[in-house]
Structure formats: C-alpha cells, structure tokens
N, C-alpha and C positions, 0 to 999 in steps of 0.2 A: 691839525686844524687849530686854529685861534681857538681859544679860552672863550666857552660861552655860559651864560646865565641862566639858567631855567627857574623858573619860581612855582612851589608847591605848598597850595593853601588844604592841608591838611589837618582836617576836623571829625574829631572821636566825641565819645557820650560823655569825656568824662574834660576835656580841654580840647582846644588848637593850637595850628603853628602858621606861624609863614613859613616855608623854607627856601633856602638856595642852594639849588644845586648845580655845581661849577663841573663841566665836564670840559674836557683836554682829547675826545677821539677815543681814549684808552680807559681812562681813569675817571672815576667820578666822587665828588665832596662834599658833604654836606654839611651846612652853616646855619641855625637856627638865627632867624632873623626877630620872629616877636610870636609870644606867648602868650595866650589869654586863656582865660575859666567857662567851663562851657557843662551846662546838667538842663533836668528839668525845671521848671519855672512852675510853681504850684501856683494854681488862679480858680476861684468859686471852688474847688472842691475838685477841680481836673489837673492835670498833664501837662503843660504845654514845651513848646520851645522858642526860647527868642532869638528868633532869626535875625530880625532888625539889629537886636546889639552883635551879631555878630556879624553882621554886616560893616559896621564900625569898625571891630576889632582888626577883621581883614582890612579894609581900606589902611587903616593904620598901618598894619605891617606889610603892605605894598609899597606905601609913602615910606618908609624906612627902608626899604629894598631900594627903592630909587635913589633915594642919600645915598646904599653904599654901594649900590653895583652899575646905576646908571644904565649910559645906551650896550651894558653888554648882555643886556638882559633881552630874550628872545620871544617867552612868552610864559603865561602861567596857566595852571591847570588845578582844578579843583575837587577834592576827594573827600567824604565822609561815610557813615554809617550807610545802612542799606532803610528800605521800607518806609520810612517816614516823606511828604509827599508837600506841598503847596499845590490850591488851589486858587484860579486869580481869574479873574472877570473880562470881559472886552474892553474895559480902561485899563486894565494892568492892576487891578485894587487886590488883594491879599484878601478873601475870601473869609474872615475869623482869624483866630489865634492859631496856626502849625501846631497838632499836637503830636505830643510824645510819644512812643509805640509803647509804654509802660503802662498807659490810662487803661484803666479799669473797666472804661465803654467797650470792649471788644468781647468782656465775661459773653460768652453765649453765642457771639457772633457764628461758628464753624456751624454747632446745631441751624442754626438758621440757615447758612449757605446752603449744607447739605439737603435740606426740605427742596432747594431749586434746583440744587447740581448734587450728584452721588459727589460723597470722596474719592470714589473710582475716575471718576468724570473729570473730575479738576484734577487730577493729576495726571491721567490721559495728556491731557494737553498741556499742563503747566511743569511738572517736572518736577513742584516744590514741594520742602517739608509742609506740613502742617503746623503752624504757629498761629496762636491767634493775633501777635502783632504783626506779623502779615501785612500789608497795605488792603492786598482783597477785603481783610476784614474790616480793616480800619476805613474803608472807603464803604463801606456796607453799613456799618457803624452809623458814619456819617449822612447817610442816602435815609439812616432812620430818624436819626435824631433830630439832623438841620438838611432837610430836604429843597426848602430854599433856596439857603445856600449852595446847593450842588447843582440846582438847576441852574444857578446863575454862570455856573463855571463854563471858564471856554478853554482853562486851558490845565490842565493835570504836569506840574511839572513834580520831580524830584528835588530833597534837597538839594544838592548838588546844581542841578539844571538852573532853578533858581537863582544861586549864586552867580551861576555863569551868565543867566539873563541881568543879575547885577553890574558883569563886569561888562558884558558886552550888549545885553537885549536879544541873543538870542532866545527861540523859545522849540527848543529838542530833548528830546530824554538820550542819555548816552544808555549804552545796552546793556554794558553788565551790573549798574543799581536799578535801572527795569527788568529785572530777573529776577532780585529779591522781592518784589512786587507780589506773585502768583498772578499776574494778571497779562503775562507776555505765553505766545503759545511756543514751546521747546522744538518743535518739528521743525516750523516757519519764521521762526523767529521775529515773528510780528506780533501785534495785541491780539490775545486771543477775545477779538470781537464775539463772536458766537457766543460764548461763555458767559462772559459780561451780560450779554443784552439776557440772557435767562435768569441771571442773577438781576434784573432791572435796575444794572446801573450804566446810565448814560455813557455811551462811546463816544461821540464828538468831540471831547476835550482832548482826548488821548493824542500828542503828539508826533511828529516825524518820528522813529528811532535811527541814532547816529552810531558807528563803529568808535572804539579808542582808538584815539588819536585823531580824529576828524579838528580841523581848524574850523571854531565858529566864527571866529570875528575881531577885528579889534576893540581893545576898550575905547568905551564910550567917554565923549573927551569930556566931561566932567569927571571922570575918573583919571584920565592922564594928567589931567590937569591937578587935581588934587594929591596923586601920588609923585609927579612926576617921570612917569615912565612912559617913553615917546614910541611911537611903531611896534608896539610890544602886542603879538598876539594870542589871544584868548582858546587855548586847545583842551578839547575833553581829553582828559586818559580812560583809564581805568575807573571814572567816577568812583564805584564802590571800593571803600579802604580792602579789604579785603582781596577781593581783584589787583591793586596795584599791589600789594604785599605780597599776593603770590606770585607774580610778574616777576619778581625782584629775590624771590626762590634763589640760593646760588648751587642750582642741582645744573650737573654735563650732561642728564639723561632725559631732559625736555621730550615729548612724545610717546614717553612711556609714562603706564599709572603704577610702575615700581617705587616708585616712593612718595611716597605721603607727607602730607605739611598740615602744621595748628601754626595760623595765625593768632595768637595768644595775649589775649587782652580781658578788658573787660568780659567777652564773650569767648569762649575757643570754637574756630574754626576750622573743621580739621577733614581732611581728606584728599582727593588725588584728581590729577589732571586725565581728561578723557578727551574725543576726539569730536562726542555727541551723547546729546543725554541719555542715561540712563532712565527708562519710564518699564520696566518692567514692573509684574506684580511683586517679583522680592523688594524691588526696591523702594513700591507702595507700602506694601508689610513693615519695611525698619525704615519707613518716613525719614531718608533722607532727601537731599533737593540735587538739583543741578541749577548750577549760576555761570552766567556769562564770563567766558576770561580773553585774555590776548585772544590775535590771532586766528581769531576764529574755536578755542578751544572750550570745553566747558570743567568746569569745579563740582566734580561727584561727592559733595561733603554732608556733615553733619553738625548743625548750630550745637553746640555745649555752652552752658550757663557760663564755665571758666572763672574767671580770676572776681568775678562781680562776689562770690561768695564771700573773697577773702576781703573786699571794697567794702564790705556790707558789715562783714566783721569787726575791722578795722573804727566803724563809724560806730559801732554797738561799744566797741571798749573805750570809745574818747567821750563817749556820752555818759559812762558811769565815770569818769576820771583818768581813765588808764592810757595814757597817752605813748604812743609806742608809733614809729615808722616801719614802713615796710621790711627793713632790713632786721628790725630787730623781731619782729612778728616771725620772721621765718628763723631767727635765730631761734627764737623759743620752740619751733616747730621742731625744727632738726634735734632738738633736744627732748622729746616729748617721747612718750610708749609710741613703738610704732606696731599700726594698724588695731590700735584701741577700739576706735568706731570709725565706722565707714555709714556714708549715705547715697543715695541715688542724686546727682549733682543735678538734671534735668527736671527733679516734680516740681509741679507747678509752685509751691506752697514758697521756691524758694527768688521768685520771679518779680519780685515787689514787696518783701516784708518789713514790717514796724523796726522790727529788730532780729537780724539773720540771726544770733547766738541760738534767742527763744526758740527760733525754725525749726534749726538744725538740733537744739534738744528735743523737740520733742518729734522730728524726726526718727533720730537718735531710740526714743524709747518705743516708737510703733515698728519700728521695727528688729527690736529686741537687742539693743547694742549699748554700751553704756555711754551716757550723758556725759560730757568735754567738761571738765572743770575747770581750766584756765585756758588763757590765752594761746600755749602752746596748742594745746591738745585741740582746740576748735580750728586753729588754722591747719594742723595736720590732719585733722579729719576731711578738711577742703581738698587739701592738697594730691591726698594718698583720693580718696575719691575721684579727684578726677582725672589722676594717672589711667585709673580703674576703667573708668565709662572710655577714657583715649583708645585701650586695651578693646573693649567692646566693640565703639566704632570701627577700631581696625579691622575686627573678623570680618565685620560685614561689609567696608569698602572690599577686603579680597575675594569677599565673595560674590559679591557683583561683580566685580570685572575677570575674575580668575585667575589673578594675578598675585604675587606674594610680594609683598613690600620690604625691600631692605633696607630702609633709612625711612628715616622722620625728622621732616625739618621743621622748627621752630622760629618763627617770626614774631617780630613784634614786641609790644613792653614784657611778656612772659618770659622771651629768651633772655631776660636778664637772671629770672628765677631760675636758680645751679638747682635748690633743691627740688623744685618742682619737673625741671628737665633729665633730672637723673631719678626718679620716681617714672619717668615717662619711660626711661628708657627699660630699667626692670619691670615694670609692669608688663609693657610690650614685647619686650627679649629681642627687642634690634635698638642699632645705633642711634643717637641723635643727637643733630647737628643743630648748632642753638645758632641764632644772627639770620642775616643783620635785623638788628633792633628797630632801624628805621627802614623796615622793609618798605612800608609803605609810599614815604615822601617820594624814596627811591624809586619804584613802580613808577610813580608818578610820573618825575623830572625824565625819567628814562623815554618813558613811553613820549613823552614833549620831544625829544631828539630822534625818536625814530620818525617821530610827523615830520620834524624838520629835514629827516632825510640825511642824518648822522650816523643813524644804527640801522641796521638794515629788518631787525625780526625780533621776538622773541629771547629765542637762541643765543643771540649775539646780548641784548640784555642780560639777560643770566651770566654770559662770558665778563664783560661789564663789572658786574657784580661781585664775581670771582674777584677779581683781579683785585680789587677796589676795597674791601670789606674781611675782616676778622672774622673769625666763628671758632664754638666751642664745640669740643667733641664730650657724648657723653656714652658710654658703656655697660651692658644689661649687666647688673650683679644681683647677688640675693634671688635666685630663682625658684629655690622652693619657699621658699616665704612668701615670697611675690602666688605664689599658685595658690598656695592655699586662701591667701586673703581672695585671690582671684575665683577660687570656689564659694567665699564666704557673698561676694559684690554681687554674683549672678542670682542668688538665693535673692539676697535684699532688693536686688532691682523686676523681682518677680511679686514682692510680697504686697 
C-alpha cells in the first residue's frame, strides 16, 4: 500500500506530543513532530488544568504536521490521561476552570458516596478501583461545591472528547476514558444511570458513548485552514493513554490473561487482558478496576503510584540544590545498599506531597525501616518498592483469573528504566520484556489504520508492533534475596 500519515496528539500529566505515524501495510514509524509542557496550574488555592493552552499547543503541532507531511496525512486521533472531565453549557461555554484529579476537594468524597450507594453497590455495576480522583468523585465534588454550575451543564465530555470537539465539534465520549470514570455500568456498557440519579447527580449531560476507532468527523475548517491539513479525518482511538499503550503490547498471545503488562509512567498500570469484567467480591476485596480496551476487551488492572515517586524526588533534590537527571539518579540507585527501606508505594500520604523525600522518611520510620540518606538510597527505595507492590499485584491478577502469567510487559517512559525493569523481573521470578517506549502514540496511529481499513483487529496491531519495534529482555536473578525482602514488603503493607 502507499505510505500513509496518521497523526497522534498524545498527552500525559507531565508533557505532550504531536506525533506521526508513517505506516507502509507492514511496518510502522514514528516521528516526533512538536513537544510541549503540560502539569497542573495552581489558581486560589485549587488544581487546575489549562486546557485552553493546550489547545494551542496541538493546533501548532498539527500546522507543523501539515508543513511536513501534507495531503498524505489521513486523520488524527487524540489520547490523554484518564478521569479528568469538562463540563460545557448549551453555548458550548466551558463551565469554570478543568480541574486536576490531584485537588484536594475529593478529601472525603468516597464517605459521602457511600452514605447513598454501598461500596458493594458501585462496584456491582462499575467494575472500578476505588480512587478518590475518580471522576464519580470529582463530579460529586463538584455537584457540592458549585451546584450551579453543574445544573447549567448539558454536556459531560472527557479530556480527550473535548479535544476532539476542538478538532472536529463533535460532542461523544470514546469508551475506554469513560471507564476510568466509575460512572459507566461494566455489564451494559452504558452510563450507569441508576447509580448516578442515587448519588443525585444529574444524567442528562452524559453523552453518546463511541467504540475505538469510530470516525467523528472532519476538522472544522478554521482548523484546516489554520494547520493546513485538507480532508484529514478526525478518529477516536483508544482515547485513554493507557488503552492505546496496551493496544501496542507486542505479545503473539492476544486473548489470553497469561501475560501481564505496566504501562509505566508517571503512574504504573499494571495488569492483563480479559474477555469481561471481572466484578467478583475477591476482586471487590483487592480494589482492582476493569477498563475499556480494543476490540471489545477489558484491562483487569491495578492503578500503582509508579515513577511519580521518583518525579517527586527528583523536584525535592533540585529544590535544595542537588541537581541530577534521571540517568544519574538511577545511577546512584544502582549503586546504593539494596533493600535498605522499602515503603508501601500506594498510601495515600504519598499522592500530592510538599516534598516526597520528607514522605517517604517518615514513611520510612512508622513503619520501622531506616530513613534514605541520599539521593541514591531514596530513589532505590522508590524503585525496589515498587517492583515489590508489581510482585503483589501479580498474585492477585492470577488470582482472579486463575491463570499464571509468564511474561511481563513493560510500556511506556518506564521501559527505558534497565534498573527498575530488572528489579521487576526478580521481584516477580518471570521474564520481562521492556518496549515499545512509545506504546502509546503507537496504539494510537494504529488503532487510526484499522478505522481506515488498513489493519484488520487487534491481533494484527500487535503483529504490527512486532515487526516494527525493538525490545529488551530482562531475567529473574537474586531470588532469595528478592523473597526475603518480599516477606519483609507484605509485613509493611499490612502495618
């Protein structure tokens, strides 16, 4: 087939990209087109996120996609974080400032839900961990604080949705970032209305929901006009980064939950591919979720805090002087006593702090392990912990499905981290296989060529993937050292 162009505006908590992805039928490339800064926005004493400048940002690096790739360019698709939401009025008006799932207004929110719906109740039908950045709560939040406001609302989009109402003016939620919601019901795959109206927040806004890869539309010609890119259609993928990342998994065992994947980022996302959700009560008990994926599949996973420890660290050492890049922080790690202290990577305390170091020391001393003295020693206590909790989660994904997992695949900016992917691999005493790094964009652009009728499934994505893509192999060593720390991690994560 002719050389086509797929464009993926791909946006995380911490930056975005434009990307292009050049597919040939066989092979796929991917070419960083423009890069922007993307965090929260602290306003009165809240959260927020500016949508608006990133609005910009993409328009920019679409006008730059049109300079260099012109009419072979086919369509573009949009991909960020999960749970974060716009609300917007019968003018199309932006409802307040987009806040950030980090904000502080959700302290208390789950107590409250639970007064109108059991825990049992909401997970019956929604399938999701409990988080209180959650959208349920962050929308419950909202219905307390600025009730106004949400009566005014007609229309509940997603990040993501948003965007795409940018490019094109649709107005749909794609399925699998309405799954990180807790507000879609797992059986039906629809809003779980009934839920909602007990919890007394307004259903009418709640829109269509669409499959990945549904074509919404073309860009709206102040946008072609502005980027230059002519008959170029506007396709949902895999909305949620995560979803497109594991899309782009390069596993030959698609339809089995034998092997497990961490999306590895900011946040680790780690678990296995099922057929239908998991809503059992074990699976109530060890509060994992099920999230919308390809195909009709779902993602049996577990949210982990991940690399934000080491983000958090990182900011704590440049702010007393100590200025160091990633590369060299894990240098000092790898150098550093191993399994000095370990922490629970999940308590809450470590979810929004002043300063992670202070956290994680006095973490460190409640529960009886000795305090990180330098830089090494704090990011290997990051690291080695959250091999540990990977380790954790694993028992209990094979335990829900009764399945035993022989590989662990790592996606994302994580798979660049050798020491943290080979800590994963002893911790856990199976394989793993690091790449592609840019799982994501990949999901993405991919999932664009199977709308257009390129790639046939899935399946053949993954083959795709293969074919196209590098990866590192990592091998379980140190196994009784690894157990005993592993006896010490279950102690602490109980204390």
């Amino acid at each position: 087939m002719k050389e086509k162009t797929y464009l993926a505006v791909d946006l995380g908590a911490e930056s975005g990209r434009v990307m292009a992805g050049r597919f040939d039928g066989q092979h796929i490339s991917l070419h960083e087109i423009h890069r922007f800064s993307n965090g929260p926005v602290r306003l009165g004493g809240t959260l927020r996120w500016n949508l608006v400048g990133l609005w910009s940002e993409i328009q920019n690096g679409l006008r730059e996609a049109g300079t260099q790739y012109g009419t072979s360019v086919s369509s573009v698709g949009v991909d960020t974080w999960g749970v974060d939401f716009v609300l917007m009025n019968r003018h199309d008006e932006i409802l307040g400032q987009p806040w950030n799932y980090r904000d502080s207004r959700t302290d208390g929110m789950l107590a409250k839900a639970f007064q109108r719906v059991s825990r049992a109740e909401i997970f019956a039908s929604t399938g999701l961990q409990f988080m209180q950045l959650n959208s349920l709560y962050q929308l419950l939040a909202m219905c307390e604080r600025d009730p106004e406001l949400v009566e005014q609302a007609t229309k509940f989009l997603m990040v993501p949705d948003f965007f795409n109402w940018c490019l094109c003016g649709s107005r749909v939620v794609e399925f699998t970032n309405a799954t990180t919601t807790q507000m879609l019901n797992a059986r039906t795959r629809g809003w779980a209305v009934e839920m909602l109206r007990r919890l007394e927040i307004p259903t009418e806004m709640f829109p269509e929901l669409v499959s990945p890869g549904t074509q919404l539309g073309s860009l709206r010609r102040d946008v072609a006009e502005f980027t230059g890119l002519k008959d170029v259609k506007v396709i949902a993928p895999a909305t949620h980064d995560t979803a497109s990342a594991v899309a782009a998994v390069p596993t030959s065992h698609t339809g089995s939950p034998d092997w497990a994947y961490i999306s590895s980022g900011t946040w680790s996302l780690m678990g296995v591919e099922v057929q239908d959700a998991v809503l059992s009560d074990k699976a109530l008990e060890r509060n994992v979720t099920n999230e919308g994926g390809i195909d009709g599949t779902y993602r049996l996973l577990k949210n982990i805090m991940g690399l934000w420890l080491v983000q958090r660290c990182k900011l704590a050492f440049e702010e007393r002087g100590l200025k160091a890049d990633y590369a060299e922080l894990t240098r000092k790690a790898a150098g550093a006593t191993a399994f000095r202290s370990l922490v629970d990577p999940d308590r809450p305390e470590f979810l929004r702090p002043t300063d992670m170091t202070e956290v994680i020391a006095a973490e460190c001393r409640r529960v009886g392990q000795p305090v990180p003295e330098d830089e090494g020693q704090f990011v290997r206590c990051a690291l080695e912990s959250l091999a540990l909790k990977y380790r954790m989660v694993l028992t209990w994904l094979e335990e829900l499905t009764g399945v035993k997992v022989k590989v662990i695949h790592v996606v994302g900016g994580g798979a660049r981290n050798a020491l943290l992917n080979q800590f994963t691999a002893d911790a856990c005493g199976v394989p793993v296989i690091a790449g592609p790094v840019e799982a994501t964009a990949l999901g993405n652009v991919l999932v664009q060529a199977m709308s257009a009728g390129d790639i046939s499934s899935l399946r053949e994505i993954r083959d795709v993937v293969r074919r196209s893509e590098s990866i590192t192999e990592f091998h379980p060593k140190n196994a009784d050292a690894w157990s005993d720390a592993w006896e010490r991690f279950k102690r602490i994560c109980h204390v």
